[in-house]
C-alpha positions, 0 to 999 in steps of 0.5 A, spaced: 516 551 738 516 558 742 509 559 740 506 552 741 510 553 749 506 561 749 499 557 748 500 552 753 502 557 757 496 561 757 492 555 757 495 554 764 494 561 766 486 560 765 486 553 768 489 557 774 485 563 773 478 559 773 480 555 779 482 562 783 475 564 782 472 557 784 476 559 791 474 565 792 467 564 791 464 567 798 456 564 796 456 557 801 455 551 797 449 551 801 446 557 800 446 557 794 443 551 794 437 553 797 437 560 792 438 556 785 431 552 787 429 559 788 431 562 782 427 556 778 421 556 783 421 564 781 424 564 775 429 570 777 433 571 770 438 576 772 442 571 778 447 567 773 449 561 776 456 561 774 457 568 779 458 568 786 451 570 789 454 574 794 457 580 790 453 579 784 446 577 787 441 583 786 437 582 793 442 578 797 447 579 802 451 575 805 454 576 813 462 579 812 466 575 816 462 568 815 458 568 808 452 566 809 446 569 806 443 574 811 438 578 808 434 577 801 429 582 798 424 581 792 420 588 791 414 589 786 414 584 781 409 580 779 410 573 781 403 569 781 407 564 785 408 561 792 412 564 797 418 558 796 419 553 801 427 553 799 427 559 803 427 555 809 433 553 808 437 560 808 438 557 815 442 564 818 437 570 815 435 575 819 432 580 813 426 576 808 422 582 804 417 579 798 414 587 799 407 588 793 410 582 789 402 578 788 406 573 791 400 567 793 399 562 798 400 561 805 405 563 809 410 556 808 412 553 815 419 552 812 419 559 815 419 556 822 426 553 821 428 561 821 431 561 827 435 569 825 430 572 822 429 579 826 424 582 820 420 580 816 416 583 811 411 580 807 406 586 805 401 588 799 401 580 796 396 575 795 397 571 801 391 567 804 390 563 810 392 564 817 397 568 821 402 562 822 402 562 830 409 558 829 411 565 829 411 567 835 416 561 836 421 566 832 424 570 838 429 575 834 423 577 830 422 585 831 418 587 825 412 582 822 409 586 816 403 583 813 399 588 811 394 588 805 394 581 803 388 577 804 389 573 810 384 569 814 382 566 822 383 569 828 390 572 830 394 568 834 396 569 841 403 567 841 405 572 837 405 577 844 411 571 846 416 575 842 421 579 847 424 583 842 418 585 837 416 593 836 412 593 830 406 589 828 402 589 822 396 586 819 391 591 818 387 590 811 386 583 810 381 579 812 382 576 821 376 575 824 376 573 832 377 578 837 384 582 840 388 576 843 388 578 851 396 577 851 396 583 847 397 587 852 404 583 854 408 586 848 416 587 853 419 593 848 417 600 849 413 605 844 410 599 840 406 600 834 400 596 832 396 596 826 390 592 825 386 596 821 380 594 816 379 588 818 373 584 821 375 584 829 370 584 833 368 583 841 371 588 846 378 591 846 382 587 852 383 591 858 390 588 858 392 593 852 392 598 858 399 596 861 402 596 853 406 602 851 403 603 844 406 609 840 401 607 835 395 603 835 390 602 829 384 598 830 380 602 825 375 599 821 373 593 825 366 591 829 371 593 836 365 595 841 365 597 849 370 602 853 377 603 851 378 609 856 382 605 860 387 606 853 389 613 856 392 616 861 397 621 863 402 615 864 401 613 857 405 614 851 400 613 846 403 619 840 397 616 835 391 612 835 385 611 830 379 607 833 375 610 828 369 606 824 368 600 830 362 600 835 365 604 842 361 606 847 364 609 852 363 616 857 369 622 854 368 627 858 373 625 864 378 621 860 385 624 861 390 623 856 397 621 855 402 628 854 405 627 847 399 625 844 400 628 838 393 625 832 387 622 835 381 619 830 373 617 834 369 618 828 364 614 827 362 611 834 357 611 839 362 615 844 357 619 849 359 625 853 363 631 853 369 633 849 374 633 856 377 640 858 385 637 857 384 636 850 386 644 849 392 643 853 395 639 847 398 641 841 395 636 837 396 635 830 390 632 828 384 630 832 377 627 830 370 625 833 365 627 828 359 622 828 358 620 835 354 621 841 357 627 844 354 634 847 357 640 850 361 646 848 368 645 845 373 647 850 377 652 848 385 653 847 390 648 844 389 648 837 382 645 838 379 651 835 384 651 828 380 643 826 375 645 820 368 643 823 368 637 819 372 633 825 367 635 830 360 634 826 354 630 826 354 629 834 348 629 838 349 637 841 357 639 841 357 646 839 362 652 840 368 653 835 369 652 830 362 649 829 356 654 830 356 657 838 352 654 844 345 657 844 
């Protein structure tokens, strides 16, 4: 008898035990609706269905004080599968990483409906199309990373509507077109753009001259013209590359930003002499080898400690470290 009331009771104790944990499960019904029909659409093995996917989840994190899923991350795994439109419908995500994952496809337009998203980081995939212009409908975004994928079309100008972003990456695809003129409209101080390796071509927009770039990389691109507009004392330009693009301007009366730190011409049609403020800078890296140039090197700054490779193949620069002026 005694036995038979032991057992009831512990049956009672798991019933209660269960239910407990039923209650107390953190993950919103909705949410974990959308990350089931992830978990089929990647067949993601370590997410078990019968666990709250705000404590046990690898990659997902939900909000402390509402519990719904803020961020999601998926980092080097060799997918060969689309991006899941089912992400679209984590309504309150602000963080989406699919980071060197061979994910394919387009870029999905469920996207449009992450109105919380501040980062979104979807480089070194398989990605093909355009560079959605709904994204600059997102206005919390900050970081956009589309680096090394294989994206097509031009880039969209809506992208400069977004109040907040300061970091923009897109280089090592396949866009075409020119810079967008809104380019030069970014709001946020110290903006770093990276648009390298690409098939950009026509002029650099003068309106890029009133954006506070801390970093720019137009490098490997059909970019031709002047871009000396992009200096200027009142600059804060610590890096640029516009290596190997079709520029032809006069070097020789360009002033330059105080903090400028690495600077790369190369392979050019920049014509004139290297200015005198060049050796008041206490530059990291500089680069102005296969352009147009002619006059001695200033001396001073660390212009003299580059190896004679960042100044070769010029039409007659010479001094320091290259042979001396005849």
């Amino acid at each position: 008898m005694i036995s038979s009331h032991l057992s009831i009771l512990s049956l009672l104790l798991l019933g209660l035990a269960s239910l407990s944990e039923t209650v107390s499960e953190k993950c919103h019904p909705n949410d974990k609706k959308a990350l089931l029909q992830i978990k089929k659409d990647l067949d993601i093995t370590n997410w078990n269905p019968k666990t709250d996917c705000c404590r046990d989840w690898y990659g997902v994190k939900c909000d402390d004080k509402t519990n719904r899923i803020i961020e999601f991350v998926l980092a080097q795994a060799n997918l060969h599968l689309p991006i899941p439109t089912a992400i679209g419908d984590l309504p309150y995500l602000q963080d989406l990483a699919i980071h060197n994952c061979n994910a394919t496809g387009q870029i999905p337009q469920a996207f449009s409906k992450l109105s919380h998203l501040n980062f979104l980081d979807l480089r070194q995939n398989l990605l093909t199309g355009p560079v959605p212009s709904f994204l600059g409908n997102l206005k919390k975004l900050t970081y956009i990373g589309l680096s090394r994928n294989s994206l097509t079309g031009s880039i969209p100008p809506s992208l400069s509507q977004l109040p907040e972003l300061g970091g923009l990456l897109l280089d090592r695809n396949n866009l075409t077109g020119g810079i967008p003129e809104s380019f030069g409209y970014f709001k946020v101080q110290d903006f770093y753009l990276y648009m390298s390796h690409n098939q950009l071509s026509g002029p650099i927009p003068r309106s890029l001259g009133y954006t506070n770039f801390s970093l720019l990389d137009v490098s490997r691109n059909k970019l031709e013209g002047d871009i000396s507009f992009m200096f200027g004392k009142n600059k804060s330009l610590n890096t640029a590359d516009f290596s190997r693009n079709l520029l032809q301007f006069d070097f020789s009366k360009v002033e330059f930003p105080g903090n400028l730190q690495n600077l790369d011409l190369n392979h050019n049609k920049i014509f004139g002499s290297l200015p005198v403020g060049l050796a008041e800078f206490d530059m990291i890296s500089l680069n102005v080898s296969y352009n147009r140039l002619c006059g001695r090197i200033p001396v001073g700054g660390r212009l003299q400690d580059f190896d004679y490779t960042a100044y070769f193949h010029n039409r007659c620069l010479c001094g320091s470290p290259l042979p001396e002026c005849k």
